[in-house]
C-alpha positions in Angstrom: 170.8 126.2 16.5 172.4 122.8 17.8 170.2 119.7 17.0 169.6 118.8 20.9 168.8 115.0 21.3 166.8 114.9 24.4 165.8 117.1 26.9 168.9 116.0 29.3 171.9 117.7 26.5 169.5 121.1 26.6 169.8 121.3 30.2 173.4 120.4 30.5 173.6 123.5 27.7 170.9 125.5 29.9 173.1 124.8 33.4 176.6 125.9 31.0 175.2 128.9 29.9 175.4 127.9 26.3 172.3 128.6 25.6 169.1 129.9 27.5 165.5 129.2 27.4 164.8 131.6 25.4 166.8 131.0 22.6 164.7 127.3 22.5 161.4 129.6 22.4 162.9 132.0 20.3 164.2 129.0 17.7 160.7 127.0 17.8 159.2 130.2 17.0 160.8 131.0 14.1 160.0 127.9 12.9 155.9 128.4 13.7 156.3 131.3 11.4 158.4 129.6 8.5 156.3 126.4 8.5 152.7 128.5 9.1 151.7 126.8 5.8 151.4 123.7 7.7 148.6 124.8 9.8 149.5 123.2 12.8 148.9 126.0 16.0 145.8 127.7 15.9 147.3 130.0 18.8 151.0 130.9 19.7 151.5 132.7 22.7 154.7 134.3 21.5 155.6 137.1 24.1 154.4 135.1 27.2 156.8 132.4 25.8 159.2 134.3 26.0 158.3 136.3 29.5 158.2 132.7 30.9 161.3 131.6 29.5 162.8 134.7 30.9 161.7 133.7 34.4 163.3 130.3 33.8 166.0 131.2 33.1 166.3 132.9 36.1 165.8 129.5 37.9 167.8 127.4 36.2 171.2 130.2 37.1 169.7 130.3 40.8 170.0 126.1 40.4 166.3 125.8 40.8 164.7 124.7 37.7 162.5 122.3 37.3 162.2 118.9 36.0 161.3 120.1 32.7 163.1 123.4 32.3 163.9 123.9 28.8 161.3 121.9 27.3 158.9 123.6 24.8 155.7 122.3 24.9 152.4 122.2 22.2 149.3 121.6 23.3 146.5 119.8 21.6 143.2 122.1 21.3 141.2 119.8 23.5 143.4 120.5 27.0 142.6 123.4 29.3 145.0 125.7 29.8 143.8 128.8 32.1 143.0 132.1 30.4 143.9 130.9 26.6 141.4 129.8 24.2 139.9 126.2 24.2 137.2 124.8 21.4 138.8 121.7 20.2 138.9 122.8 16.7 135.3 123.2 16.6 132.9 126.1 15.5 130.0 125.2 19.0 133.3 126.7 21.0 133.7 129.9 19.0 135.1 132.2 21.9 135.4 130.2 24.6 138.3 130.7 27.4 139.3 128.2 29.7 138.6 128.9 33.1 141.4 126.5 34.9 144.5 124.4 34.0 144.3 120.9 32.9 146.2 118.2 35.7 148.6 117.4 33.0 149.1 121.1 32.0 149.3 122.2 35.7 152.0 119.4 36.5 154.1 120.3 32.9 154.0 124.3 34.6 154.9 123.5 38.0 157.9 121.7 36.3 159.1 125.1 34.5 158.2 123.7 30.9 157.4 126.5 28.7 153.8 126.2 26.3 154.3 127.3 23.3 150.5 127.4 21.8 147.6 125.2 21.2 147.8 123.0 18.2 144.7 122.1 15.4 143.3 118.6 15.6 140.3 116.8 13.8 137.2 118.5 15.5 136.2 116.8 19.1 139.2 114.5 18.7 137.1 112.3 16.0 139.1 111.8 13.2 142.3 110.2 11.5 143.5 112.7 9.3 143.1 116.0 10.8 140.9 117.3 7.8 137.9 117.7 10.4 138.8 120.8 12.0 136.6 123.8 11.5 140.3 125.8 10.8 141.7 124.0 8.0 143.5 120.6 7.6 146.9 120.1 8.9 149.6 119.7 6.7 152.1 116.5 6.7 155.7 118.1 6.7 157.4 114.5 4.8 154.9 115.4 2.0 152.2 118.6 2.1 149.7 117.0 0.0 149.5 114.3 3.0 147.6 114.1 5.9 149.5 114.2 9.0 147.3 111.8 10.8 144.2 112.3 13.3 142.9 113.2 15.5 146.1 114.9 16.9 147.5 115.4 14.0 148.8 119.3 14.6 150.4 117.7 17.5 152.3 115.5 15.8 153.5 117.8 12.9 154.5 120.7 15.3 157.1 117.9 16.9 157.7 116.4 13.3 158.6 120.2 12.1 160.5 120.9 15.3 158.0 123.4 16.0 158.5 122.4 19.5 160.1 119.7 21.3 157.0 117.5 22.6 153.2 117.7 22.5 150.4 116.5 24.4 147.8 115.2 22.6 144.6 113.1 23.3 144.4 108.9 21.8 140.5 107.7 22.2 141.2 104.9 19.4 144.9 105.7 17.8 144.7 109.4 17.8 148.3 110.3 19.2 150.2 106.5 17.6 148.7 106.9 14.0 149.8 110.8 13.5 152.7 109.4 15.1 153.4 107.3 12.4 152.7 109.3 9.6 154.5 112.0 10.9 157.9 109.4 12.0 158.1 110.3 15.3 157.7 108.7 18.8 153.6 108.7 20.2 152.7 107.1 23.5 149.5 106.1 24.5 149.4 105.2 28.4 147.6 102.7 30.5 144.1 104.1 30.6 144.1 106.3 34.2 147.4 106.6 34.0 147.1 110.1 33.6 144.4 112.3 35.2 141.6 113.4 32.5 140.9 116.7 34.6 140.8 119.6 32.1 140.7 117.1 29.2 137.7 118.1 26.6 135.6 114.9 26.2 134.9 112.3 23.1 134.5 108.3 24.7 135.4 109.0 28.2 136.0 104.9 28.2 139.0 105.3 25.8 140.4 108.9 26.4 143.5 109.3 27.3 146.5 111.7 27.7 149.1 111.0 25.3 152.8 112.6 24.3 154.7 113.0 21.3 158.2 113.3 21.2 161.6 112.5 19.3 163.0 110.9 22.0 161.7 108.1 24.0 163.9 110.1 27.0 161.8 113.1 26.8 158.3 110.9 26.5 159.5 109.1 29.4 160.4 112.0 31.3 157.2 114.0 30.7 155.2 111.2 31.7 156.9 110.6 34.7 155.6 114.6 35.6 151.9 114.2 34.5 150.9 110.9 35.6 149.9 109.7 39.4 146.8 110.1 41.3 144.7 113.8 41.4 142.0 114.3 43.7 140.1 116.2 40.3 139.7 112.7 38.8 138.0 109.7 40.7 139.0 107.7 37.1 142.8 107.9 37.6 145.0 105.5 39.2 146.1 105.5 42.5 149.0 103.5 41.9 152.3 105.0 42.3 154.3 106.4 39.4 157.8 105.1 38.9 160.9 106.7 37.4 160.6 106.2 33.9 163.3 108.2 32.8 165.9 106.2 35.2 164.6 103.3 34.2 165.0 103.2 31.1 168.8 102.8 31.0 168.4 99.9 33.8 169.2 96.5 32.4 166.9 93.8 31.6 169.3 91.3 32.1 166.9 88.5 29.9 165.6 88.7 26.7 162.1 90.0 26.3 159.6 87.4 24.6 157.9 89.5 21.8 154.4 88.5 20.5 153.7 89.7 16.8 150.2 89.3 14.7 149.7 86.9 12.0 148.5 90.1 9.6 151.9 91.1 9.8 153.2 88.3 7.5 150.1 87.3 6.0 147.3 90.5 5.1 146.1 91.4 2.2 145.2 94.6 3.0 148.8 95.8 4.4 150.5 98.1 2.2 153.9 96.0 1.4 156.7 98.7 2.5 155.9 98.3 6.0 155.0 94.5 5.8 158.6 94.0 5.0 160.2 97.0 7.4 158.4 95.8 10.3 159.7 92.1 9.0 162.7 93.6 9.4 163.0 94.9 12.4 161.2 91.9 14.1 164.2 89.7 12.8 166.5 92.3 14.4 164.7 92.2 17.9 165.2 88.3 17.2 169.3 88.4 16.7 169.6 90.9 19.9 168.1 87.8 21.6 164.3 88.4 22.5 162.1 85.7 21.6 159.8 86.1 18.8 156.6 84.0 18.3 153.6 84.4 15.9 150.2 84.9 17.2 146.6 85.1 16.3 144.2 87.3 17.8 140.9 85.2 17.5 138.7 88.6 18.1 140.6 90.8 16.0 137.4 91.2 13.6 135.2 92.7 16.2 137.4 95.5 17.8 136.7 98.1 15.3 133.1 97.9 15.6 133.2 97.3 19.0 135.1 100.7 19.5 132.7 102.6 17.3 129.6 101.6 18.4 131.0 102.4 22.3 133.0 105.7 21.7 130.2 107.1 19.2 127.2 106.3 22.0 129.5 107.9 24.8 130.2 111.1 22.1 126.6 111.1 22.0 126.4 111.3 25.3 129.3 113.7 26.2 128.3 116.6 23.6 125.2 116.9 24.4 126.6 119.6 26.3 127.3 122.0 23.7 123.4 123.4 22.9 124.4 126.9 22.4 122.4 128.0 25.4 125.5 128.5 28.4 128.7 128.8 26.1 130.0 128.6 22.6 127.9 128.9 19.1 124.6 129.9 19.3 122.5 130.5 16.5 121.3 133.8 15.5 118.3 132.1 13.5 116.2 131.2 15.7 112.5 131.8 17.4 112.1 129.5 20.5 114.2 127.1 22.7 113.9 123.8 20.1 115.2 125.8 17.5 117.5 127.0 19.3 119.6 123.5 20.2 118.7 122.2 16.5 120.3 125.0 14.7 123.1 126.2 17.3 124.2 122.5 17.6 123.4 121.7 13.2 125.2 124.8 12.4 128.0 124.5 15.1 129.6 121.1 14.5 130.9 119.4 11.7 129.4 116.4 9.7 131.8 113.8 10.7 130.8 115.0 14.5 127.3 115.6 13.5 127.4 111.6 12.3 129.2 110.2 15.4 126.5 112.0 17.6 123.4 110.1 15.6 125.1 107.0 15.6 126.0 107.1 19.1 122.2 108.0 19.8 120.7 105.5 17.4 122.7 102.3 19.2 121.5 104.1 23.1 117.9 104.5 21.8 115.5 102.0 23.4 115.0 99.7 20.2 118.7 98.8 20.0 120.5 99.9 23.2 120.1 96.1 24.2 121.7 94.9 20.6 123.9 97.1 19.9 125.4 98.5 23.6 124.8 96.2 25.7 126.4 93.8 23.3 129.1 95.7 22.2 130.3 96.3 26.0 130.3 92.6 26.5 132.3 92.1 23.3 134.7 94.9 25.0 135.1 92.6 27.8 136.1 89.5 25.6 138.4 91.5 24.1 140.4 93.0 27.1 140.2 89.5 28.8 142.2 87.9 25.1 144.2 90.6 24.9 145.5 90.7 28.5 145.6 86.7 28.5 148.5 86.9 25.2 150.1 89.8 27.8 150.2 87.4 30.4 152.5 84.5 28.3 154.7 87.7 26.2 156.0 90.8 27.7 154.7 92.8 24.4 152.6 92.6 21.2 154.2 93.9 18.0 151.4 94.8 15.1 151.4 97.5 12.9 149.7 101.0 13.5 148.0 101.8 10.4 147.6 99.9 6.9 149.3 102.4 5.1 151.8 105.3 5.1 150.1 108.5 5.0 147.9 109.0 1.9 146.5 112.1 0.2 144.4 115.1 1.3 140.6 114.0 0.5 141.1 110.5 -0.4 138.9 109.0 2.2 136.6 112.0 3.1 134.0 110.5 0.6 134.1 107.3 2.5 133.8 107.4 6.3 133.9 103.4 5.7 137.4 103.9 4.2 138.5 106.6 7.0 137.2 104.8 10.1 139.5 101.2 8.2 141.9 103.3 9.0 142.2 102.4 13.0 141.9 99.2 12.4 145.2 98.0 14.0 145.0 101.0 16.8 141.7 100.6 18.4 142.7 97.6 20.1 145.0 99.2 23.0 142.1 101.9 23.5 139.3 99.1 23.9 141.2 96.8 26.2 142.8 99.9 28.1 146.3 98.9 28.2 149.6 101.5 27.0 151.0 101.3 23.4 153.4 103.1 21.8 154.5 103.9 17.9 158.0 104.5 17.1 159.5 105.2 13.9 160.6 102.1 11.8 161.4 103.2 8.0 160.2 104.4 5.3 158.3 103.9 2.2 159.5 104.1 -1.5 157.9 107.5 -1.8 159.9 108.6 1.7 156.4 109.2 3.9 157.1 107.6 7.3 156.5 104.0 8.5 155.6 103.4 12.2 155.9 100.0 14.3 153.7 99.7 17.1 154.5 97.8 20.6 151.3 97.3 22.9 152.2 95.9 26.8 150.2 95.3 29.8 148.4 97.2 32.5 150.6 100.1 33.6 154.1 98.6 32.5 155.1 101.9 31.1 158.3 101.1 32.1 159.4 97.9 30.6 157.4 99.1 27.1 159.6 102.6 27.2 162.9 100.2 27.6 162.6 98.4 25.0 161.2 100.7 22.8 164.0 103.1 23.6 166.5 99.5 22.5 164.5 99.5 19.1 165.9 102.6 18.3 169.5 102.3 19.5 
């Protein structure tokens, strides 16, 4: 089949009668099957696909498609999608059918997309490597003894192996940018409420957010333009109108942006070298198209890791205590009386790396330390939203890499949560001050595996951040 940039030369091909809808399904499908190795769906809803695509089709030759007819979508095992099977890659939801549609799913099917299956993911979103899941670890397609990235990182590789055209995913502290960029393709994190978290499976309902991957800032644009706005389902979400962002992004700026870039970039230790010098790179090539370019320091920047994991592990805490084997999911068949019951149902049902968020999250919300640890840690929070907002303020946008290092090997940090959790250290920071980021692609390394550049802007300017992201490509 024709390589299709974005979304908009499908549907000129769909309106032509070139090509149909389901010839898209049919051609992602093919490449489920030839890339299953990968380990990327954990369901594919071939035949309805298909039916749907049929009744598309119809559509689009009546001149009534949808915003979104042609595109193929994944989604991430932690969104609800009515009737189909939802346990965010974890054993406690062994079985478990949604019972409704997500917002954000509802919104991509009244738009005639097409979902294609639900993709693998590190178990309860907690994880940046995708080796968590209770199915398997997900394969990197650059380099199979890689990790694609995590939490969403089956997301990212069923776009990155053109197993669909975009994926929705879930980013609580890099979880859609980091896969992003091990994978080399496009990952958007919005503002947080942005998008509605109805139908979203919970981790730190503080940081959660709806995110899409894509290869084509067009398409990301697009899609978010559908699932974002106010819904009555979430009293979190925004209010705030949603604009155009598709339209806008070919609107000029008619001024130079001015472009804020960390210190770390030029002077860290601990950054591997290849994308020191490609984001070097392309930071003197935003400064000869004319954008100014000025160095910055971030005076909290040591504090935002553990600020995010003491937070998002005390609200996991908090949000799984849900899963006790007594209304839905795993329950134990070893058991004698109600204690047992939660103990074993919820030991033998989740992972360790979930098992260990869930005590750490209790231990900093138990009465001896709530006060130092919490308490603390939310004022921190506060600190560092109010710095990062204030750099916002003086720039348009904050350059800064997404991860430390390409995408290294399967098992090389599972002995070391330390090591693992180092891993977000540059993508935490949109999550805990709440404001949209988004990794694009930006090189490669000498062994090939994918480099990612990361541009972080203010409260709900989507807009301006998909512009000149979308110029960073061009």
């Amino acid at each position: 089949m024709k390589t299709y940039a974005t979304l908009r030369e499908i549907q000129h091909d769909l309106q032509q009668g070139i090509l149909s809808t389901q010839d898209l399904v049919r051609h992602h499908l093919e490449n489920i099957k030839e890339k299953a190795h990968l380990n990327a769906f954990l369901s594919v809803y071939d035949d309805e696909a298909l039916m749907r695509a049929k009744e598309i089709d119809k559509k689009i030759k009546a001149g009534k498609g949808g915003k979104l007819a042609g595109l193929v979508v994944g989604l991430k095992d932690v969104l609800a999608y009515e009737d189909h099977p939802l346990q965010a890659s974890s054993k406690v939801l062994n079985g478990f059918i949604s019972q409704f549609n997500g917002t954000a799913v509802q919104r991509l099917l009244d738009e005639d997309a097409v979902i294609i299956g639900r993709q693998n993911c590190d178990e309860f979103a907690m994880g940046s490597s995708n080796e968590n899941s209770a199915f398997g670890p997900v394969l990197n397609d650059a380099d199979n003894t890689r990790v694609p990235g995590g939490s969403s990182g089956g997301s990212a590789v069923a776009v990155q192996a053109d197993m669909c055209r975009v994926s929705l995913g879930s980013d609580t502290g890099g979880s859609v940018r980091q896969p992003a960029a091990f994978c080399g393709i496009i990952g958007l994190k919005p503002t947080y409420s942005r998008i509605s978290r109805f139908g979203l499976i919970a981790y730190g309902s503080s940081f959660d957010c709806i995110g899409i991957f894509g290869k084509s800032i067009e398409d990301v644009a697009l899609v978010l333009e559908v699932i974002a706005g106010p819904d009555e389902s979430d009293s979190t979400v925004s209010q705030r109108a949603v604009p155009s962002y598709s339209n806008e992004l070919t609107k000029a700026n008619g001024k130079g942006y001015k472009v804020a870039y960390v210190r770390e970039i030029d002077e860290s230790t601990g950054l591997q070298s290849e994308i020191k010098d490609s984001i070097q790179k392309k930071i003197k090539e935003i400064k000869e198209a004319g954008h100014t370019v000025e160095v910055i320091d971030f005076p909290l920047q040591e504090y935002v890791l553990p600020t995010y994991y003491i937070l998002a592990t005390a609200e996991a805490s908090s949000n799984l205590s849900r899963y006790d084997g007594v209304r839905y999911g795993y329950r134990s068949p070893q058991v004698n009386d109600l204690s047992s019951l939660y103990k074993k149902s919820r030991s033998e049902g989740f992972g360790k790396e979930v098992q260990r968020r869930i005590l750490l999250g209790t231990f900093v919300l138990s009465a001896s330390y709530y006060d130092a640890y919490y308490t603390k840690a939310q004022k921190v929070r506060r600190l560092i939203r109010d710095k990062t907002k204030a750099i916002l303020q003086r720039y348009d946008f904050i350059v800064m890499p997404i991860t430390p290092t390409t995408a290294f090997k399967l098992g090389e940090h599972t002995d070391n949560p330390l090591e693992m959790y180092l891993a977000d250290l540059f993508s935490v920071q949109a999550n805990v001050a709440g404001v949209p980021a988004i990794a694009v692609p930006c090189g490669v390394d000498n062994k090939g595996l994918p480099i990612g550049l990361q541009v972080i802007a203010d409260d709900f300017e989507e807009s301006k951040l998909l512009h000149f992201s979308n110029s960073l490509l061009n």
